[in-house]
N, C-alpha and C positions, 0 to 999 in steps of 0.2 A: 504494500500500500504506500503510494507519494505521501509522502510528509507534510506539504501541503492540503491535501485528502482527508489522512489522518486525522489531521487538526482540525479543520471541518466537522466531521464525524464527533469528535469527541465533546467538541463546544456545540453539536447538534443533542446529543447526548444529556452535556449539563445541564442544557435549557432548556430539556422535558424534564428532566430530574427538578429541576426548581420551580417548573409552571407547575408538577405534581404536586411537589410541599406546600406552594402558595394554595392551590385547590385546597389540599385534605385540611390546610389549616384554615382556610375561609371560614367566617362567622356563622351561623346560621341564621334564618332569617329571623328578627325580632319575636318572639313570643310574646301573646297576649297576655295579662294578669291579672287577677283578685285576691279578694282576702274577703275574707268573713270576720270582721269586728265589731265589737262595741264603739268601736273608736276610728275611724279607718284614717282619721286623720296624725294621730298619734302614730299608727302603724306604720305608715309609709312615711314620720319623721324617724324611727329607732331602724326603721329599715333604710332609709334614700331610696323605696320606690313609690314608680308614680303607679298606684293601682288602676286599671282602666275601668274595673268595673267594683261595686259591692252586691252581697247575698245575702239575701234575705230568705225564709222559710214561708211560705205564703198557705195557710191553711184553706181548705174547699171551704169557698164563699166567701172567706177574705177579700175585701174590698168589693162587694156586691151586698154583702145584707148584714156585716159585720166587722169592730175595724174603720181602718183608716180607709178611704178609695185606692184604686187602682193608681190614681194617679200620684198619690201619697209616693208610693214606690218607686214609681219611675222616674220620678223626678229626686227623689232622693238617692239612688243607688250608682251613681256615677254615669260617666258614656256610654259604658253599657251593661243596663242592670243584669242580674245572674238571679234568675227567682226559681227556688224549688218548689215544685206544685205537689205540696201534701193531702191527704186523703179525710183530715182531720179536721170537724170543726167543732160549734160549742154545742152541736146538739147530738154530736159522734161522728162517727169516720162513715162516708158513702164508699159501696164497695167499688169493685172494679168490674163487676157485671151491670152496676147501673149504671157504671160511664157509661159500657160499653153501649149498653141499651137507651143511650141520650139523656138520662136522668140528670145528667149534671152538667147540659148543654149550658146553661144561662150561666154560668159562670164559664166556662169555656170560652162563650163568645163575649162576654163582658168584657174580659180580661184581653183577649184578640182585639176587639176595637181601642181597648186603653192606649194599647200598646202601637196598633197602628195611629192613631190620634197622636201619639208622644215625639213620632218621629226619630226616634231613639232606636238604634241594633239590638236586640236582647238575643239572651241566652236563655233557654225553656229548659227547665229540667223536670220531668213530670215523673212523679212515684218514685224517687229514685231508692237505689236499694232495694230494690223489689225482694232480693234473694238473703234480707236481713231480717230477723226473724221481730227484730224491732220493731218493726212496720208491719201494720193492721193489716197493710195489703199481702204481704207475703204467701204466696200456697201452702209455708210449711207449717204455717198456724193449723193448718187444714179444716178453715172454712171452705164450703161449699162457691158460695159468691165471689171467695178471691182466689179460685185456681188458677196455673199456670195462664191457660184457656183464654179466659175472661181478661186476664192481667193484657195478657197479647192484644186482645182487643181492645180492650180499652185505652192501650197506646196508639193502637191505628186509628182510632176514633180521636182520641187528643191531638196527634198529629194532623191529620186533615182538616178538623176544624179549624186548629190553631193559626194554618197556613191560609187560611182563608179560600174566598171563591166564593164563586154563585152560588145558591141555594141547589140549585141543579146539580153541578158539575158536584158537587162535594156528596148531596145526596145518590147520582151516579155509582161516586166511587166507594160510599159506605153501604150503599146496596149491594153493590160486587162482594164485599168481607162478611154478607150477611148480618147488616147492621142496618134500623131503621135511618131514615132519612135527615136532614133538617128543611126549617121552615121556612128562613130567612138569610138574605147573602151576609156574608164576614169580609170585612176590609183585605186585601189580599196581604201577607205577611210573608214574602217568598221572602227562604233562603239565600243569602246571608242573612237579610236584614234581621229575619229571626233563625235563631239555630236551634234547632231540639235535640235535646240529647237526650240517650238510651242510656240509663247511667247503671250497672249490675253492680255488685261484687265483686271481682274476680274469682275469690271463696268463697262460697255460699255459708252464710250464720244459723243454721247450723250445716255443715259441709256434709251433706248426704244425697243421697239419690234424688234425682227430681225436685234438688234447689240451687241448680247450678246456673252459671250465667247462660247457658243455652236453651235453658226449658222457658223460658222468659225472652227469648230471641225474636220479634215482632216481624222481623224482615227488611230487608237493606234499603227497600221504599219507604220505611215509616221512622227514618232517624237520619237527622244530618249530621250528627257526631258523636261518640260514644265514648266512655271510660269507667274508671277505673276510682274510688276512693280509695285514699291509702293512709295510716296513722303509726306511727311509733308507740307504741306501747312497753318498749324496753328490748322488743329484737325486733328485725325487717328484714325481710328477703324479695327481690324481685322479678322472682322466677314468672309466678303465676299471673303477676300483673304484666309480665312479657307475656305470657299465653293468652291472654285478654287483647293485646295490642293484635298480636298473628292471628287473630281470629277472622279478623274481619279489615283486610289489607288496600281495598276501595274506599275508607272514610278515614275522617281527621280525628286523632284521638284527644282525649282530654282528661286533664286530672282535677272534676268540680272540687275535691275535697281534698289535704294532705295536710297533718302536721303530726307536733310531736310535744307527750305528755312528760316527756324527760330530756334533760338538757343533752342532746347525744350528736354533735357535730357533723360524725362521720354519716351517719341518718343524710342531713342536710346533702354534702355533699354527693353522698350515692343517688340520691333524690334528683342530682343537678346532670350527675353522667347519666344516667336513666334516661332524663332529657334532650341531651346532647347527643344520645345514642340513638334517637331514636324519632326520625324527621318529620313523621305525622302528627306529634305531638305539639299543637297550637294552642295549648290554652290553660294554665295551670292557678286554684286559688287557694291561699294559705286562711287555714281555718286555726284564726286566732284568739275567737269565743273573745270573752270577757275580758274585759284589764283586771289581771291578777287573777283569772282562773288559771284551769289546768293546762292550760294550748298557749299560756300568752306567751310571745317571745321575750317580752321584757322581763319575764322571770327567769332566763334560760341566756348564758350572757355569752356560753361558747356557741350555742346552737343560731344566735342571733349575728353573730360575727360570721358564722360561715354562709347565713343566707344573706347578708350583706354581698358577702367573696364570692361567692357562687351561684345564687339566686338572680340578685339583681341583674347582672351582665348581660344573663340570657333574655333582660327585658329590655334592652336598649340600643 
């Protein structure tokens, strides 16, 4: 080989070798973020982040017959609020067969118009946990009304209302799933502007047969993003919440929930390459409860330095 050639070659060589390094070391793209606080403005001082959104827990018929308004919320929970739509109100929990069956239409579309009226991106998180035995809704309770079954439905039903549309086209497509109709059209709330998430376990509370995130699997039409809560409780592994990501490899994954009840650094950081390892994930909110509960990070002074060192970056 010419020495001139050579030389060619080799400084052709370095500089794949160094377009490579610059690649693998490129940023990823900005991550979305939340927190759940009492305080969220305290939080992202002890933190330096700018939270984009706050969360709230929104019981059935909260802000329609009970409670502050819809609008209460929306306008309180930053650019983009994150509302969990629980099953619970003050006169009991409606099952997941009388979603399904439209019984809890009027809050469904209440809340749909709020949200279209707010002009605001939101995040939808409806029943979440389905597979935690915590919740009324769960099948392992083994009510009748909140089987696997019903639960599935009544996420297609949330979904398609939520998303709006003609009274038609929406009654169309809930006659197709074997589901009565509606009456009235819903302000449309496509995707992004509203996101709904499918939110499981990855281990089922209690982890047994027929309470896993699959028996609860509604279908790749009836969710625009899904995940995974995750908490320290004094050990963490994140095997199973990698088999929740690989499940379902066409949607954007999300972590609505994650913190930690003990001051454990290494937690944080694992939490942050979890992240960095894994490019579908768009949207992660630190459940920091109450100032001076069990989750707050102002109690926790190494656990709060490393979500400064590692957390924040990946929001910026």
């Amino acid at each position: 080989m010419r020495p001139l050639f050579r030389l060619a070659v080799l400084l052709s060589i370095a500089a794949a070798l160094c377009l490579g390094a610059i690649a693998s070391a490129a940023p990823r793209v900005r991550l979305d973020v939340g927190v759940y606080a009492s305080d969220v403005a305290r939080f992202d001082r002890l933190t330096g982040q700018h939270s984009d959104s706050s969360a709230t827990f929104l019981g059935w018929d909260q802000g329609r017959t009970w409670g502050s308004q819809y609008s209460y919320f929306l306008d309180s929970l930053g650019d983009t609020p994150h509302i969990e739509l629980k099953a619970k109100g003050p006169g009991g929990a409606i099952s997941t067969k009388a979603i399904a069956l439209g019984q809890g239409d009027a809050h469904l579309t209440g809340l749909a118009q709020a949200i279209a009226d707010s002009g605001k991106p939101v995040i939808l998180r409806p029943l979440g946990e389905m597979n935690n035995e915590l919740n009324v809704y769960c099948a392992c309770r083994g009510g009748p009304t909140n089987s696997t079954a019903w639960y599935r439905r009544a996420f297609e039903r949330i979904y398609i209302v939520m998303h709006g549309g003609s009274a038609a086209a929406m009654t169309a497509k809930l006659r197709a799933l074997g589901m009565p109709g509606v009456s009235a059209d819903v302000p449309p709330n496509p995707y992004p502007h509203m996101t709904v998430v499918w939110n499981p376990l990855a281990v089922g509370v209690p982890d047994v047969r027929g309470n896993s995130f699959r028996d609860y699997y509604p279908g790749g039409r009836y969710f625009d993003a899904y995940g995974n809560d995750y908490y320290d409780f004094g050990t963490y592994a994140f095997v199973r919440t990698t088999d929740l990501y690989e499940a379902y490899p066409d949607r954007p994954f999300v972590i609505p929930e994650w913190g930690t009840a003990v001051d454990d650094p290494s937690y944080v950081r694992a939490f942050a390459d979890f992240v960095r390892g894994h490019a579908r994930v768009k949207f992660i909110s630190f459940f920091n409860g109450a100032t001076g509960g069990e989750f707050d990070l102002g109690r926790k002074p190494k656990s709060l330095a490393a979500y400064r060192r590692y957390i924040v970056p990946l929001t910026r």
